[in-house]
C-alpha positions in Angstrom: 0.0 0.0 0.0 3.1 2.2 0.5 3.8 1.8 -2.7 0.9 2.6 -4.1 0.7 5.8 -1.9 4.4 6.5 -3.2 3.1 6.3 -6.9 0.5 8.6 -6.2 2.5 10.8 -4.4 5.0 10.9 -7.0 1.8 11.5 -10.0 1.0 14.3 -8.3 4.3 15.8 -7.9 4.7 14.9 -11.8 1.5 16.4 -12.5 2.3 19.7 -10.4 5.5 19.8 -12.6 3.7 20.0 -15.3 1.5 22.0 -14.9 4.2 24.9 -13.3 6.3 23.8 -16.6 3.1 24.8 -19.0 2.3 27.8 -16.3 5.9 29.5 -16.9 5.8 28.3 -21.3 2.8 30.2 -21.7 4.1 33.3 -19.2 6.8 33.1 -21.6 5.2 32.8 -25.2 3.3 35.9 -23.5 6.1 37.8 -22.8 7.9 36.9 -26.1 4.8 38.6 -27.9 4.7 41.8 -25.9 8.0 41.9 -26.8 7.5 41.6 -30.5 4.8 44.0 -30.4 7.0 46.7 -28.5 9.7 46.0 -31.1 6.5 46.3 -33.7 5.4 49.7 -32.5 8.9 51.4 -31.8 9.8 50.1 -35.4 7.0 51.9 -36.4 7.8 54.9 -34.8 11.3 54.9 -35.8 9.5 55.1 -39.0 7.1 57.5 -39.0 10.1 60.1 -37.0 12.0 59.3 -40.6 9.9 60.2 -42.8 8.9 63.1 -40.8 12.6 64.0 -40.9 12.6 63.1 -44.8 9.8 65.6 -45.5 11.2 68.1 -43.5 14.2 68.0 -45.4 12.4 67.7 -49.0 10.3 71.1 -47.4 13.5 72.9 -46.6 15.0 71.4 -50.2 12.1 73.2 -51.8 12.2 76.7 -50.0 16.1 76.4 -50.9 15.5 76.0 -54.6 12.8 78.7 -54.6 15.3 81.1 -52.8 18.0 80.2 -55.1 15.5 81.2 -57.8 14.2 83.9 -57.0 18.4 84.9 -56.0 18.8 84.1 -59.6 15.8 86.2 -60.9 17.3 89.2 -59.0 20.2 89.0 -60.2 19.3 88.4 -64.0 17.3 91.6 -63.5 20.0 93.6 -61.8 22.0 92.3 -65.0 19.7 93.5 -67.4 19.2 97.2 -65.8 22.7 97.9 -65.9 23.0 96.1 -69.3 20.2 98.9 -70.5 21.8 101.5 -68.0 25.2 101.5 -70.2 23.2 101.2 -73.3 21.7 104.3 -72.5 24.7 106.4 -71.1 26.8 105.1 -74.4 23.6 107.3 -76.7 24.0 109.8 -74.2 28.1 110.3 -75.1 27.6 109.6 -78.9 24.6 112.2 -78.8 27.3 114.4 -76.8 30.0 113.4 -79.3 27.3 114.4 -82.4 26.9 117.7 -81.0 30.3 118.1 -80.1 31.0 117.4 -83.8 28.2 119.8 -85.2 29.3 122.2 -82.5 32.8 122.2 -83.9 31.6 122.3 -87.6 29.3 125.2 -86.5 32.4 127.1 -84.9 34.9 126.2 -88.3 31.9 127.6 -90.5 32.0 130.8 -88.1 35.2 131.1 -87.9 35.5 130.8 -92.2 33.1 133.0 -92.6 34.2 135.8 -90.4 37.1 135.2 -92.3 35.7 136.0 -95.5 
């Protein structure tokens, strides 16, 4: 009968066992998946900072070209005043020049003709 009591005994210390064993497997598969899923959302995070950080950068890419545009623009047009600015101040000395010349012709024909 002692042995019997001794198998029993020994069952239920096998089935104890057990049932801690599946107890800390299934703590552990639970764990595992919280886990994953923290790994899962700060993946995600990571992911969505980045492409914040992307379109930040492809925002300030854009306001950079427009500046450099418009930059350019003003300078083109600061280029092209002065371009017309010597234009006009090169008519102004070969008007000056033309009148010099008739002025001088005028003062030869004077001068001849006082002669005379």
């Amino acid at each position: 009968q002692e042995h019997v009591h001794n198998g029993w005994k020994n069952e239920q210390w096998a089935k104890k066992k057990l049932f801690r064993t599946v107890v800390v497997f299934r703590r552990k598969n639970e764990l595992e998946q919280e886990v994953a899923e923290a790994k899962r959302m700060q993946k995600e995070e990571q992911d969505r900072l980045l492409l914040r950080s992307v379109q930040e950068a492809e925002k300030l890419k854009e306001q950079l070209t427009a500046q450099k545009e418009e930059e350019a623009a003003k300078a083109k047009q600061a280029e092209d005043e002065l371009a017309e600015r010597k234009a006009r101040e090169e008519q102004e000395r070969q008007k000056v020049a033309a009148l010099d010349a008739q002025l001088a012709e005028l003062q030869e024909e004077r001068e001849v003709s006082r002669r005379q």
